[in-house]
N, C-alpha and C positions, 0 to 999 in steps of 0.2 A: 120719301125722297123720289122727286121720279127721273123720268131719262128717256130718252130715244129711243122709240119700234125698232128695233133693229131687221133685216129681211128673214132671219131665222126665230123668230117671236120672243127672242127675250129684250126683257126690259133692263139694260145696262145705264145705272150714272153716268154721266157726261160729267167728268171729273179732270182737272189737271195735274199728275201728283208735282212737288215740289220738294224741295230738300228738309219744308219745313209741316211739312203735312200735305192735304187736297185742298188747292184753292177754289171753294165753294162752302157755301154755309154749311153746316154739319158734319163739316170734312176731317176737321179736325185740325186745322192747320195753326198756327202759332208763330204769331208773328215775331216774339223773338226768344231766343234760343237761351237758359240762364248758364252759367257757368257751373260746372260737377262741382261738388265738395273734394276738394284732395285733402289724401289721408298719409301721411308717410308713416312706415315702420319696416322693419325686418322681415324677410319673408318669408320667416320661421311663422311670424304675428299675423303677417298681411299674405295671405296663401296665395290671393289672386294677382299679386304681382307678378308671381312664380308657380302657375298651378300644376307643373306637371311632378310628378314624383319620380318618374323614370326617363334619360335622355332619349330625344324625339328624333334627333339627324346627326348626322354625323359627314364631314368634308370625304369625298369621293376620291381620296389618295392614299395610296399605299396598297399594297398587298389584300385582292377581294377577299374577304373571309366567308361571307354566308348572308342573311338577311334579317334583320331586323326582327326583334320577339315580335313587337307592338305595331310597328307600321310596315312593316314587309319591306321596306326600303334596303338598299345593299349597305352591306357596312363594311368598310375599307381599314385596312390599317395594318403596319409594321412601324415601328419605333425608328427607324433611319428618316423615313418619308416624311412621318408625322414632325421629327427635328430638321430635318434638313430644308422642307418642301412646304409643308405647311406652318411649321413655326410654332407649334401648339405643345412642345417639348425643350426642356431648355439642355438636354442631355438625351442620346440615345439610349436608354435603358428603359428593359422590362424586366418587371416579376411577376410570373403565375404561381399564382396559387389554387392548388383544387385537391378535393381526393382522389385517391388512384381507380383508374378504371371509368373515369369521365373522359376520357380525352383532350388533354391537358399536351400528351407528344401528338396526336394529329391535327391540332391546331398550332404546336410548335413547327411541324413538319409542314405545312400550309403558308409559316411566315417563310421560311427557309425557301420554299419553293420557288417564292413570289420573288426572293432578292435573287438568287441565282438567276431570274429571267432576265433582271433590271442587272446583271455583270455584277452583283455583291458576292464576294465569294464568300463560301459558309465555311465557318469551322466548328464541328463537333469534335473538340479537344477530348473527351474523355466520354462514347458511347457504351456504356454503362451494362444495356439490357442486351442487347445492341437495341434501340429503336428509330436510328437514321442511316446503317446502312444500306438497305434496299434502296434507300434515296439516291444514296450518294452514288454509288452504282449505279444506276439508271440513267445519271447523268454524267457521268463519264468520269465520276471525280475520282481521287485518291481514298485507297483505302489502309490505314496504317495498325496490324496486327500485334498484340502487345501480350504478352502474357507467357505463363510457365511451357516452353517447345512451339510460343508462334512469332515471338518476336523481344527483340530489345532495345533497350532506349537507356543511350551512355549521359548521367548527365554531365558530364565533361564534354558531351561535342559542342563545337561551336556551332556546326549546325547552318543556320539562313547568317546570322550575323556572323561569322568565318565568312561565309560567301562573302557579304557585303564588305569586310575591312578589304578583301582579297581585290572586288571593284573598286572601292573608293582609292584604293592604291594604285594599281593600270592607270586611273582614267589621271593620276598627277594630284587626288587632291588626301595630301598626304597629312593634316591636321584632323579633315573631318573621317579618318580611317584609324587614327591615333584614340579621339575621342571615343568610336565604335570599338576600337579595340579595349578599354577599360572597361567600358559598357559590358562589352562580351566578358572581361573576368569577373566582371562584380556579380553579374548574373551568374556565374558558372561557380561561385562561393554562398550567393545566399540557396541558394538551391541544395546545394550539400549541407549547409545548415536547415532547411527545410526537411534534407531525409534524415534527418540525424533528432532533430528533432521529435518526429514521429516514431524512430527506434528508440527513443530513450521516456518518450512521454514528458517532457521536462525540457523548458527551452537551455537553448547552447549559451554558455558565457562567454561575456563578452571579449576575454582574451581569446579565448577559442576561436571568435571568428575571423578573430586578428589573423591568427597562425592559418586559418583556411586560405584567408587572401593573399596572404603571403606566400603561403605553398606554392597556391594558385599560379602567382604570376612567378614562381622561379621553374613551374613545370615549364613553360615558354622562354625561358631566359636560356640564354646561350652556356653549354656544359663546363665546367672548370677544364676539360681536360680539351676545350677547343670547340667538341662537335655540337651539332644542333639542336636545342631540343623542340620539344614536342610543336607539332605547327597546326595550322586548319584540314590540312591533309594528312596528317598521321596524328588524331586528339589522344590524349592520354585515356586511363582507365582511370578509377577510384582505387585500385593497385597500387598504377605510380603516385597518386596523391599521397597514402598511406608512406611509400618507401621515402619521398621527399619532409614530410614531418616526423618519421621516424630516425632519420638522417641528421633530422637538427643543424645546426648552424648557430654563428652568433647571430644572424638576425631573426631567427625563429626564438632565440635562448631569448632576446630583446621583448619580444613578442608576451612571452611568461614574466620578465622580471626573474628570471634563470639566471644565478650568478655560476655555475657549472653546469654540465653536460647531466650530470648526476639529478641536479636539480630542477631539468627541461625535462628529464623522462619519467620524473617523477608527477611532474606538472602535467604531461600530455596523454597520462594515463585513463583517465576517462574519455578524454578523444581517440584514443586509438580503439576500447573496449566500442564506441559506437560506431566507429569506421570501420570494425571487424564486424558486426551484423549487417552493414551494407556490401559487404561483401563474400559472404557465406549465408547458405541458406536460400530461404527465399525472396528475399531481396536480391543477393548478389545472382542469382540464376534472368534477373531482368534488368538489372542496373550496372552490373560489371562486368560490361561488355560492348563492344563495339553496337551503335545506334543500326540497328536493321533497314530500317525507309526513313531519309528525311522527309521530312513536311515543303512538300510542294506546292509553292505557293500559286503557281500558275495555272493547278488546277480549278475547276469551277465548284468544287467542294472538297475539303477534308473530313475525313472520319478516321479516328482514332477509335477500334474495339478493346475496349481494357474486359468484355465480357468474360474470354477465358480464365478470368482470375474467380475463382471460385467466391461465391458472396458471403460465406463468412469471413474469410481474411481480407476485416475491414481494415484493417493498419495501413496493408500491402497495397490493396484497394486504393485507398487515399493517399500513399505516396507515390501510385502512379499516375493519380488523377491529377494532382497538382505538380508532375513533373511534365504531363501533358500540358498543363495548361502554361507553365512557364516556357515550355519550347516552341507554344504556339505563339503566345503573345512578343517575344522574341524575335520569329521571325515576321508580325506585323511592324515591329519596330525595326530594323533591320530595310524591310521592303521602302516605311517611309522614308529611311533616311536614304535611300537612292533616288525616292522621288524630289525630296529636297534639294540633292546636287542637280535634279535635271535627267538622270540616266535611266529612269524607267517613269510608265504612265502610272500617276498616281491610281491608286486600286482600295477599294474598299472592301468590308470585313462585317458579315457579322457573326458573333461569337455565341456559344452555346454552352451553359453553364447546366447540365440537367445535374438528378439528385444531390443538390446541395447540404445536404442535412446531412450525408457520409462522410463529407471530408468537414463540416463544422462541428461533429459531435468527438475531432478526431482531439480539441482542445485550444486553449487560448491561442497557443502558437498559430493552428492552423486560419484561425477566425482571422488574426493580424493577416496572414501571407493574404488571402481572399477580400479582406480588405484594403489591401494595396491595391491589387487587379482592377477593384469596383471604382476605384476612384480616377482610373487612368485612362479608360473608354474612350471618351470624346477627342482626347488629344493623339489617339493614334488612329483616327478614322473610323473608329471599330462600332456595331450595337452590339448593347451585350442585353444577354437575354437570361435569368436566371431562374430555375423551376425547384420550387420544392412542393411537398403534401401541405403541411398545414403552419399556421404562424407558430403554432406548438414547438414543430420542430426549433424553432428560432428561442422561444422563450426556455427552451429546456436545458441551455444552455449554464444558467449558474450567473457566476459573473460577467460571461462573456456575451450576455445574451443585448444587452442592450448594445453592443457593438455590431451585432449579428442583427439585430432589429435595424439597423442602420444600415442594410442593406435595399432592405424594403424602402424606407423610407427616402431615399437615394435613384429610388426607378422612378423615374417620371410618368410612366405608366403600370398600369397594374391594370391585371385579368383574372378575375375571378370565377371558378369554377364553382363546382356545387361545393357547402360546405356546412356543416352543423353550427348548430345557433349558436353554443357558448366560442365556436372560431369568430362568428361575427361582432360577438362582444368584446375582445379581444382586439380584433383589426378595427373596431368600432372609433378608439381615441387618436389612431395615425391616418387612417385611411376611412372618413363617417360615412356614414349609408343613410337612403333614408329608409324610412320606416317599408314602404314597398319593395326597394331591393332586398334589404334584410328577411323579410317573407318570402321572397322571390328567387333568393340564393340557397337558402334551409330548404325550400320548398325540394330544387333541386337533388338533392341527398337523400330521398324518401325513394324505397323503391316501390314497382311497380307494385299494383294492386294483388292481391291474393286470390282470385278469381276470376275463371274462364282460362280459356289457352294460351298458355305463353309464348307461343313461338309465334311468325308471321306468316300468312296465308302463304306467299312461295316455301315455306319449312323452313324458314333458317330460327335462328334466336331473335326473341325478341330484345332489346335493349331497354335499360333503367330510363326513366321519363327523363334526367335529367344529362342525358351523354349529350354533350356536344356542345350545351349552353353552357354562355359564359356573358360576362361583364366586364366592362371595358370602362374605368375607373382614370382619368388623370386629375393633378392638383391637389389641394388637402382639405378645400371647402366643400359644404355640404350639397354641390352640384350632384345634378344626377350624371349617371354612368350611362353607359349603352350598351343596354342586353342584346343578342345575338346568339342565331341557332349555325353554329359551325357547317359550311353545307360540302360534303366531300364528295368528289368527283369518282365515279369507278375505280377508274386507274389508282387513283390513291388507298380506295377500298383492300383493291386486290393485289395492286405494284407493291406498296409500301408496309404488311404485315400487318397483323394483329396480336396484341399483346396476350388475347387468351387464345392462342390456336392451338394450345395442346387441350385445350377440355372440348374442341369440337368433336370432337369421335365419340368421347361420353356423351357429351350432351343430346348430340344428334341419332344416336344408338347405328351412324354410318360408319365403317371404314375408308381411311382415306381413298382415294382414287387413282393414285400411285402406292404400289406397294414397291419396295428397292429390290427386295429378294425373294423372286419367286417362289424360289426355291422353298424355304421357313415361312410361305405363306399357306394360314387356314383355310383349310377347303372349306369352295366357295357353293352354296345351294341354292339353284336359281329356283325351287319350285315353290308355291304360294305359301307363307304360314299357317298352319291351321287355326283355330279358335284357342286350344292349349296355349301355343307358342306367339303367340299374338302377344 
């Protein structure tokens, strides 16, 4: 082939290229171009239709979370934005799933952050460990103390919706205050049936809840003898509930199928044995009694610490965790229905459901209350965001497990933590993986290697390879997810807690750098260790 002296001595072709080769003899060019073979099939069959095995990008909206395993690209997301903004959810709902000590709360505390910027107000109805009040504090929000000498929570207050029938009255619109106010006893009966339920282990019959409603609304009804009774401003106790079906009547006698008084007290005796441990003991020391702090809605976050309850009194535990969540969801409902008359700016919510698997191992009863909650989300403004350890938790259930599976399967998104292979086999037929993430998510839950030093060059600890990583899962087909390395900012480091900081002092062989009382503090020896004491 030859070609033109060029001024630097080499011999280059004198070639045209074209779209169809070099037009020149030897070039290779080809005059015309034949048609591929197409092949169609599945892309289980046909891989290169579909070659990647793990999501490659993700839409730049929602809440920044960290960066990409694979491409380093940023990966964006909270479950409001991704329904409301991008459209890629048909329902705000999430569920994480991971084991503990991956970071499963700082990536929940990362979405929470992100919507408090964008005016979503958070509610941690029931903080647990505590592991979002540092947050909620930092940002100015309300902090609501619950427990044996820090706080009580009546569930007879009316609460945010008492507020609202109290507006919807003033402002003249005297039907849709009527409606709120049934609203408010109906809630203010199943909820007594919710703790009644948990003291008894064994749901309420169905006359029984008759006579609770009925109570209910005679506690509000004006007194035989003229005077007023109970209002949004002076709520009753679970006391006078007890005195008013203890009381009887013929329309409570009605209620039983009581054809005498004889035969009402005879009837109301297992209602009153479980309305006397909500009010003695340690129940009635948190629940019969005037409500401590309502739930302020206008703050830019809620937290409710139910931590001072000690973690074995799981019973106590779980009937205050879903008495927190029924007084939250309450006052979301409440707020909308002022936004619907017009009288305040419509406000969003999102909600935080962590250790789910304490109030669903509490029994069928409870599984029903928390599946009402799951299903009412989108029509009150609200994301709900639901955390448990493992699908285990769900399937441990018994009968009620596939109910409780149906929560999972209800989040339109789902984040996976690190988790052991036979969990993936498991989440395998509701939620499929492919073969790379499933390697990729087990991989996660292996700890570090057993050699060399485990701490990191500045002395701290080192961390498990798989903290921070997670998968980002929507739909039910066998798409790929979007893995993502959590990336957390100082301030969150050090603002927002660490779930192990009591083993820093072991681990690090330092004492803290506050000590409170000098006084009972170990003398301190600045001089160098010898070789012995080393």
């Amino acid at each position: 082939m030859t070609g033109a002296i060029r001024s630097d001595g080499f011999d280059r072709p004198a070639m045209r290229s074209t779209t169809t080769g070099y037009a020149r003899a030897d070039g290779g060019r080809c005059a015309a171009v034949g048609r591929p073979v197409e092949v169609r099939g599945t892309t289980a069959q046909i891989v290169g239709l579909w070659p990647w095995s793990v999501g490659a990008g993700a839409p730049v909206i929602g809440t920044p979370l960290g960066s990409h395993l694979r491409t380093g690209a940023p990966v964006c997301f909270d479950p409001l934005n991704w329904f409301a903004r991008a459209r890629l959810l048909s329902a705000p709902s999430l569920f994480v799933l991971g084991l503990n000590g991956f970071g499963k709360s700082s990536l929940v505390r990362r979405i929470v952050i992100g919507g408090i910027a964008q005016g979503v107000t958070a509610l941690i109805l029931a903080d647990v460990k505590p592991d979002y009040r540092r947050l909620v504090e930092s940002v100015g929000g309300q902090v609501v103390d619950l427990g044996h000498g820090y706080g009580q929570l009546n569930p007879l207050d009316g609460g945010a919706l008492a507020a609202a029938v109290l507006t919807l009255e003033q402002a003249g619109r005297g039907d849709d205050a009527s409606a709120m106010r049934h609203e408010w006893h109906a809630r203010q009966a199943a909820l007594i049936s919710a703790l009644i339920e948990l003291v008894r282990g064994a749901k309420v019959a169905d006359y029984e809840e008759t006579i609770l409603a009925t109570a209910v609304r005679l506690l509000y009804a004006p007194k035989p003898d003229g005077g007023q009774g109970f209002t949004d401003r002076t709520p009753p106790l679970i006391d006078d509930l007890v005195a008013v079906i203890v009381r009887g009547g013929d329309e409570l006698q009605l209620d039983v199928a009581a054809d005498n008084p004889a035969a009402y007290q005879a009837a109301i005796l297992p209602l009153r044995r479980s309305l006397r441990a909500l009010t003695q003991g340690p129940f009635g020391r948190i629940f019969n009694g005037h409500t401590t702090t309502r739930i302020d809605l206008d703050a830019p976050a809620i937290c409710v610490d139910v931590s001072h309850i000690r973690s074995g009194d799981m019973k106590l535990k779980a009937a205050v965790m879903i008495a927190c969540w029924a007084a939250g969801f309450a006052a979301i409902e409440a707020h909308n229905a002022l936004a619907d008359a017009g009288l305040v700016r419509q406000r969003y919510f999102q909600a935080v459901m962590d250790e789910l698997w304490q109030v669903l191992g509490m029994g069928e009863f409870m599984v029903d209350r928390v599946d009402e909650l799951t299903r009412l989300q989108r029509g009150l403004a609200t994301a709900l965001i639901m955390i448990s350890h493992t699908i285990k938790d769900l399937d441990s259930l018994g009968p009620n497990a596939g109910k409780a599976l149906g929560f999972l399967e209800r989040a339109r998104a789902k984040v996976f933590g690190a988790l052991p292979a036979d969990e993936i086999a498991r989440l395998d037929s509701r939620v499929p993986f492919t073969a790379t993430e499933q390697q990729m998510v087990t991989s996660w839950s292996s700890p570090a290697a057993l050699t060399g030093d485990l701490t990191t060059p500045g002395g701290g600890l080192s961390t498990p390879p798989g903290t921070g990583k997670f998968l980002l899962k929507i739909g039910e087909d066998r798409r790929p997810g979007i893995p993502f390395q959590l990336a957390l900012t100082d301030i969150e480091r050090e603002a927002f807690g660490d779930t192990n900081s009591r083993f820093t002092t072991f681990a690090t062989g330092r004492e803290p750098v506050e000590i409170l009382d000098a006084e009972f503090s170990p003398p301190t020896d600045t001089s160098e260790p010898t070789a012995s004491t080393r």
